[in-house]
C-alpha positions, 0 to 999 in steps of 0.5 A: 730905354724907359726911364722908370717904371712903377709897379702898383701892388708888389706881390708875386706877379707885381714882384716878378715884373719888377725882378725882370724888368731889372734882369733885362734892364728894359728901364732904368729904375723900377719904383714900387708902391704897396700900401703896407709898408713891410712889403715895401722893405721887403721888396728893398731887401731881395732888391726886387725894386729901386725905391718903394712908397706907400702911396702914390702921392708919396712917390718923387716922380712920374714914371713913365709907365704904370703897371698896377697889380693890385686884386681886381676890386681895388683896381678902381682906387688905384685909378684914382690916386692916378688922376695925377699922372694920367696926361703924363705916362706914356703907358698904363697897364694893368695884370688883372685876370678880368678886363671888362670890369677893369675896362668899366672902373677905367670909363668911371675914372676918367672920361673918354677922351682921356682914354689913350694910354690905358692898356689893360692886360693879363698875363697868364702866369703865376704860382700856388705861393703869394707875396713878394718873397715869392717873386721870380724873374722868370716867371713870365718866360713863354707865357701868353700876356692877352692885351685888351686895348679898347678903340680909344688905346694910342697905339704907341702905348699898346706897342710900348706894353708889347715890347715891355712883356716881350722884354718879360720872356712873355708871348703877347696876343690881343683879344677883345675884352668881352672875349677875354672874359668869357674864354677866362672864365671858363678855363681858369675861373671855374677850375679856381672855383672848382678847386677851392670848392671840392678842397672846401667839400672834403674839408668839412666830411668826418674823417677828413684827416684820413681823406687828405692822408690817402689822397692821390696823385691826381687829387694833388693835381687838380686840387694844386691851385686851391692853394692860390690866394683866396682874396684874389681869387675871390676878388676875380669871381665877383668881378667876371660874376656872369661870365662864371656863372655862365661856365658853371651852368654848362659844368653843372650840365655835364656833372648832371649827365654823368650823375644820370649815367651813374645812377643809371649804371650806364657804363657805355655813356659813362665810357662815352664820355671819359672818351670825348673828354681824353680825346679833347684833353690830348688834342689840347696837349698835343697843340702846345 
């Protein structure tokens, strides 16, 4: 069994991490460190954690692994404040939906020979609620966790992380980083991007109370994710900034067709289109 494990930023995902390590018991003690101190009582009160701090300098131990779980941008401080422990913990990980980016902040941090222990991953979870009084112990139960480990990650660390979300309820799979980022980019940063960006657009029309008001079922569906956190999700965007450009170029490609086909009044290329997108949708749905 791991003895402690520290958890970087107890919000929803660094939370529910924390409340299902305790559930499974796969460590004996499971620290927190938030830099406001209100999160850490909190945290302390739904006993989602054993101990919390708001640094890590503050913290009495070095745990034996590092989870950070911080917005992608603030990654790099974290790394850090961790120079400290770097030669010490069996694993570091981290749960941010970019990981080059993360990759590169780690490169910057310390020199490669260093690069043991560091196994970057992103579970593939989450909820429209934020903070850690949204913390569940289930949240990660048969969800995919991709880990990115680079050729200087010691397999041990790689296999300790694995088992660590396997613990979780979570399906582990691995995926070069650049892979991961351009795969990501386009299945869940452009519908982010999308979302909050038509949520933004209705907003700012006249009648806009009587648009949400009449909205329907469908407008609630693809729009749910637009209640996500705004710093994080922005955060995300700038840290796979080409990669999304990429995939909105190609969606701005295919809005283009379906514009031409509208002015066009070309019911068949329009029909044409709904067809190859429903048949894609229902083979996707099929599969899983």
């Amino acid at each position: 069994m791991v003895k402690t494990v520290c958890v970087v930023g107890i919000g929803l995902i660094g939370g529910s991490i924390a409340c299902g390590l305790r559930k499974h018991h796969w460590c004996e003690s499971v620290i927190g460190i938030d830099a406001h101190q209100s999160v850490i009582h909190e945290a302390m009160q739904l006993n989602v954690i054993d101990a919390g701090y708001t640094s890590v300098d503050d913290c009495p131990v070095i745990p034996d692994v590092v989870v950070i779980a911080v917005p992608v941008l603030k990654v790099a401080d974290v790394f850090q404040q961790l120079k400290p422990w770097i030669d010490k913990c069996l694993a570091i990980t981290d749960v941010s939906s970019t990981k080059q980016s993360v990759i590169d902040d780690f490169n910057r941090v310390f020199p490669e020979s260093q690069i043991n222990c560091f196994v970057p991953g992103h579970p593939i979870a989450g909820r429209e609620q934020s903070g850690v009084k949204a913390a569940v112990d289930n949240l990660f139960d048969a969800r995919k966790v991709i880990l990115t480990p680079t050729e200087q990650t010691n397999m041990d660390s790689v296999k300790l992380v694995t088992d660590m979300w396997e613990q979780l309820g979570a399906n582990v799979e691995q995926l070069d980083s650049r892979d991961h980022d351009q795969i990501l980019a386009a299945t869940s940063h452009l519908p982010h991007a999308l979302a909050f960006s038509l949520v933004h657009c209705l907003s700012t029309q006249s009648h806009t109370d009587e648009i949400f008001r009449y909205a329907a079922g469908g407008f609630a569906d693809f729009t749910r994710i637009a209640s996500s956190d705004p710093v994080i999700w922005r955060d995300i965007c700038l840290a796979n900034r080409e990669e999304l450009l990429g995939a909105l170029s190609h969606f701005d490609t295919s809005l283009q067709q379906l514009k031409s086909s509208l002015e066009a009044g070309d019911g068949s290329a329009l029909e044409a289109i709904f067809v190859e997108a429903k048949n894609a949708r229902d083979k996707y749905t099929d599969s899983q």
